[in-house]
C-alpha positions in Angstrom: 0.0 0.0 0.0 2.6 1.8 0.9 4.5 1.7 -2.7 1.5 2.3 -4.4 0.9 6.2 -2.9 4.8 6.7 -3.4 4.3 5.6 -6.8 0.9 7.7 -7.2 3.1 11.1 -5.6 5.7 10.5 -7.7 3.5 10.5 -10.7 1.3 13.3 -10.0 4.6 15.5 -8.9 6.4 15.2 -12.1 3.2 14.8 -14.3 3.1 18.9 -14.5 7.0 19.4 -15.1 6.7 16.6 -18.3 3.9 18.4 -19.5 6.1 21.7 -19.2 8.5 20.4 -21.2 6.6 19.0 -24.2 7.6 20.5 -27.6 4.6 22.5 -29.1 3.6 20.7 -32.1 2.3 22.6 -35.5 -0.4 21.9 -36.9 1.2 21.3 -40.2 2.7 18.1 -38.2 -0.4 16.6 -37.5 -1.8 17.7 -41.4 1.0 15.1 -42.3 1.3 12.5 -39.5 -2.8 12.3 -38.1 -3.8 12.8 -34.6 -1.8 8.7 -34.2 1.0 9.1 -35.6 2.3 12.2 -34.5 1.5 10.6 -30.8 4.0 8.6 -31.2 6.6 11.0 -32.6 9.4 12.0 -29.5 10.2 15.9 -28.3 13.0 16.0 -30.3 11.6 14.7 -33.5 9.0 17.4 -33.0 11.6 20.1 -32.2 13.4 19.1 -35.5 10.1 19.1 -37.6 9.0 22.8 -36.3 12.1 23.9 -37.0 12.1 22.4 -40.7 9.1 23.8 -41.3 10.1 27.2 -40.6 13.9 27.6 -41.6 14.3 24.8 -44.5 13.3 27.3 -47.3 12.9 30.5 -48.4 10.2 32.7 -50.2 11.7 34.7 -53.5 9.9 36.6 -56.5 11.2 36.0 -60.3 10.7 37.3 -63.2 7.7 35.4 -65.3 10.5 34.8 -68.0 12.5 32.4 -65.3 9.3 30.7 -64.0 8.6 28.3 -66.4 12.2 26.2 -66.1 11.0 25.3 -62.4 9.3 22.4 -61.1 5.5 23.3 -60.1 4.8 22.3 -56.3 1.5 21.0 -57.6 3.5 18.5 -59.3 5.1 17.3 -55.5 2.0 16.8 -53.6 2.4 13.1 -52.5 -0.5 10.8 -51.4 -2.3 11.3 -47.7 -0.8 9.1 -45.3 -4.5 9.9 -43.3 -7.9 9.8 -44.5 -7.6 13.3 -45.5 -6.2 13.9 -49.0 -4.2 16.7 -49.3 -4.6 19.3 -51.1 -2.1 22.3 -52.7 -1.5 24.9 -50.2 -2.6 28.8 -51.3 -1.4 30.3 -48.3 2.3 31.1 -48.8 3.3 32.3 -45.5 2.1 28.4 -43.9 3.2 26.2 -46.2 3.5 22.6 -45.5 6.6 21.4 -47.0 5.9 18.0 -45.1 3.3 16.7 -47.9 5.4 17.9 -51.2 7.8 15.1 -52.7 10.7 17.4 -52.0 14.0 16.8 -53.4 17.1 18.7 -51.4 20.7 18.7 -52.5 23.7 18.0 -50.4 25.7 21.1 -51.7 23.3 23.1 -53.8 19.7 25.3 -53.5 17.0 23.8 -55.0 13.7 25.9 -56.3 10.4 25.5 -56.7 7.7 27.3 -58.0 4.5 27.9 -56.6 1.8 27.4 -59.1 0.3 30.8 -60.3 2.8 32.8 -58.9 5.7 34.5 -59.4 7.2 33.1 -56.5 9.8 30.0 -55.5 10.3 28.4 -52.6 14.1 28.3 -52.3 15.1 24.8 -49.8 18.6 25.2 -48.8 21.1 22.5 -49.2 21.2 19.4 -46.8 24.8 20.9 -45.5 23.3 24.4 -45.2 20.0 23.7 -43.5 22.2 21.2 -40.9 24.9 24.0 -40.0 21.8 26.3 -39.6 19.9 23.6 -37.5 22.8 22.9 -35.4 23.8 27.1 -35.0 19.6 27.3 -33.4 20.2 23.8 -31.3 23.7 25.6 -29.7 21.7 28.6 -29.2 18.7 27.1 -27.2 21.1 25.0 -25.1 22.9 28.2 -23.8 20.0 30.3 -23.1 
């Protein structure tokens, strides 16, 4: 008896401080994953995946001329892993790069365009994006 309310004060003691500490998941995550999936994705793989999200790529207006030697993001959108199908995203500033058949380079940029626009999405190379990745994880541990 004894055991069990040491176990039971333990647990409702450091329940709040795990809870604390949970990564905040974006919703883009779950888009991809579903609600079942992502459940079973750890704080760090969350951490990573937020951070992809936001700082893998950026936004760039070209000239119409240059636009038609890109790929078309329509032409990445991969199959729902979830009931839902996906569907191309219109809102620019929230894209979810997560459900696109991306392609990134070790060593090089690679561009995209976003369909009726006049804008690319610009994914930084695999070396660039890990420097930058591991510049933000330095930066969170000192703070």
């Amino acid at each position: 008896m004894k055991t069990i309310l040491t176990i039971s004060l333990f647990l409702t003691l450091t329940y709040p401080f795990k809870t604390f500490s949970q990564t905040e998941l974006d919703s883009r995550i779950i888009e991809f994953y579903g609600q079942i999936e992502v459940k079973k994705l750890t704080d760090t793989r969350i951490s990573y995946l937020n951070y992809y999200l936001d700082n893998s790529y950026e936004i760039m207006e070209i000239s119409r001329q240059k636009d038609e030697k890109f790929t078309l993001l329509s032409e990445l959108l991969l199959e729902s892993k979830t009931d839902n199908k996906y569907i191309l995203d219109k809102n620019i500033n929230n894209i979810n790069i997560l459900k696109y058949s991306i392609k990134r380079s070790s060593k090089l940029r690679t561009t995209y365009r976003l369909d009726n626009t006049n804008k690319v999405l610009v994914f930084y190379s695999n070396e660039e994006f890990t420097n930058n990745y591991n510049t933000y994880l330095k930066d969170i541990k000192n703070d």
